[in-house]
C-alpha positions as CSV (number, residue, x, y, z in Angstrom):
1,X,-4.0,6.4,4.1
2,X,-2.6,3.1,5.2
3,X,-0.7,0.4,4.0
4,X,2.5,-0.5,1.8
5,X,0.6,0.3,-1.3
6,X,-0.8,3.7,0.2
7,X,2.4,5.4,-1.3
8,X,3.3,3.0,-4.2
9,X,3.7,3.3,-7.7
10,X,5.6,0.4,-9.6
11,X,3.2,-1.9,-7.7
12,X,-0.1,-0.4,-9.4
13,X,1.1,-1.3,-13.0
14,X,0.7,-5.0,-11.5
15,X,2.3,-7.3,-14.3
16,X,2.6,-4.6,-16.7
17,X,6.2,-4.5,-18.8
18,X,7.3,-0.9,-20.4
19,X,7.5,2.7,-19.4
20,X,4.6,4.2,-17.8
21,X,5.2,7.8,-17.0
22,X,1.8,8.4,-15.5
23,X,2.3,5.8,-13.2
24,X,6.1,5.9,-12.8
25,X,5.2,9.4,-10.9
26,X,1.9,8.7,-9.3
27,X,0.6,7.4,-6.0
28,X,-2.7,6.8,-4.4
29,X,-1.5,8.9,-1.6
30,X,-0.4,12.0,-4.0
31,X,-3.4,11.6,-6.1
32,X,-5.4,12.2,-3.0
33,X,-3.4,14.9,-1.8
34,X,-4.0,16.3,-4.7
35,X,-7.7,15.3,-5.1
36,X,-8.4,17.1,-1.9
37,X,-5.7,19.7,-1.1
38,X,-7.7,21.3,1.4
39,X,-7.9,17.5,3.3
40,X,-5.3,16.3,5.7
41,X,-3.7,13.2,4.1
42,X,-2.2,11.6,6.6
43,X,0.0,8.3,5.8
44,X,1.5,5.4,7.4
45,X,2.8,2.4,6.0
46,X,2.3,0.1,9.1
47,X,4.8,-2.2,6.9
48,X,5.9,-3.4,3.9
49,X,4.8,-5.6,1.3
50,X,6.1,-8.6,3.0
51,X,4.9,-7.3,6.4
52,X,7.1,-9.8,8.7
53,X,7.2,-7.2,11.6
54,X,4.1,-5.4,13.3
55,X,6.7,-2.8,15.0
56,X,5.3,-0.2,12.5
57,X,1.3,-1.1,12.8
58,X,1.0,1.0,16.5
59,X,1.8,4.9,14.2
60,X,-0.8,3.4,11.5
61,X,-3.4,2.4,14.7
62,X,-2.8,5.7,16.0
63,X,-3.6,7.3,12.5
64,X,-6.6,5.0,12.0
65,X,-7.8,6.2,15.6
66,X,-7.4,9.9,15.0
67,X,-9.0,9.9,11.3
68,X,-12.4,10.3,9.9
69,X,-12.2,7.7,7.1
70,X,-9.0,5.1,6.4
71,X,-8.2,3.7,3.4
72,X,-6.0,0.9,3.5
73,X,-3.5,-0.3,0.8
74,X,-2.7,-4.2,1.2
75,X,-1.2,-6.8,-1.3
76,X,1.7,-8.3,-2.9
77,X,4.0,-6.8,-5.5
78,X,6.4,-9.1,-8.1
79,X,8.7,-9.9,-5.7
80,X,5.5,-12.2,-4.4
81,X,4.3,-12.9,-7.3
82,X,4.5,-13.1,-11.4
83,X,4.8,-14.5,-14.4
84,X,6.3,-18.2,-14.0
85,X,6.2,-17.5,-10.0
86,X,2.8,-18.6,-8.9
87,X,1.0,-17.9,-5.5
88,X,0.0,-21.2,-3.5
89,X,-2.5,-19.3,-1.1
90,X,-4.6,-16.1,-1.7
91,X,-3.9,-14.8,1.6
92,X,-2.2,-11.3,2.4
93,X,1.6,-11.8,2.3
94,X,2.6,-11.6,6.3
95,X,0.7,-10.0,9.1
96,X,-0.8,-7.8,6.7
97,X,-4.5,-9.4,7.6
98,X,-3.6,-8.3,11.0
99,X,-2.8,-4.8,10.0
100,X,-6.2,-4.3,8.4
């Protein structure tokens, strides 16, 4: 699993306000870790949600390589965008096109 989502939780509940407990403690990377706990989940971020730097994508390349399936975890979170702070462009945030 790939990507600055891969292992993110507050970021799932989008542009949800409250207290989501299930979410709060929840993660596409532990759900499949748990989904398949006979699998080797493997993770790398390659970088964040703002992805300014590609000096993390050669440890997620090298995962990729060495894997039998990738998923990979890209987007923006509400630093990027929200409620009264609109996108101008629908591209990935960054170099984040370049990590998939």
């Amino acid at each position: 699993m790939i990507g600055p989502h891969a292992n993110a939780s507050q970021a799932m509940l989008s542009s949800y306000f409250g207290s989501n407990r299930l979410v709060d403690s929840h993660t596409p990377l532990l759900a499949m870790r748990n989904a398949l706990p006979n699998a080797a989940v493997a993770y790398a971020v390659g970088c964040d949600v703002f992805c300014n730097t590609t000096s993390g994508f050669s440890e997620a390349i090298d995962l990729a390589k060495s894997s039998d399936v990738s998923v990979v975890f890209l987007g923006l979170d509400e630093s990027q965008e929200r409620e009264g702070f609109d996108r101008t462009t629908l591209e990935l945030p960054g170099h984040q096109l370049q990590l998939l």
